[in-house]
C-alpha angles and dihedrals in degrees: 000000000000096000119107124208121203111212117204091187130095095208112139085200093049092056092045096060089048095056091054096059090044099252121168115219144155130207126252107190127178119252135254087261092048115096097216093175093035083056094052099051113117109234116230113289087355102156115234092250088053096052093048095052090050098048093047097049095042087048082049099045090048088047096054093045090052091047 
């Protein structure tokens, strides 16, 4: 497999199932002036749906800026 995932997780689990079905990825980890947890953090009657769709964008957002 030629493909490359970039993983913007830090999820020792996450990279473990990826290695077992032979998955190549690369990290993608935040820097020392990025607030991951800060980031995470669910905002005060925030929906589920709502969480999910800001987290993503702003991991994305920092990936692609580290890339």
């Amino acid at each position: 497999m030629t493909d490359l995932l970039y993983l913007a997780s830090q999820s020792p689990r996450r990279r473990q199932l990826l290695d077992q079905i032979g998955v190549r990825h690369e990290l993608l980890l935040p820097g020392a002036d990025e607030d991951a947890e800060g980031l995470e953090a669910v905002q005060p009657g925030e929906p589920p749906e709502a969480y999910c769709a800001r987290v993503t964008a702003a991991k994305l957002d920092a990936a692609l800026a580290r890339r």
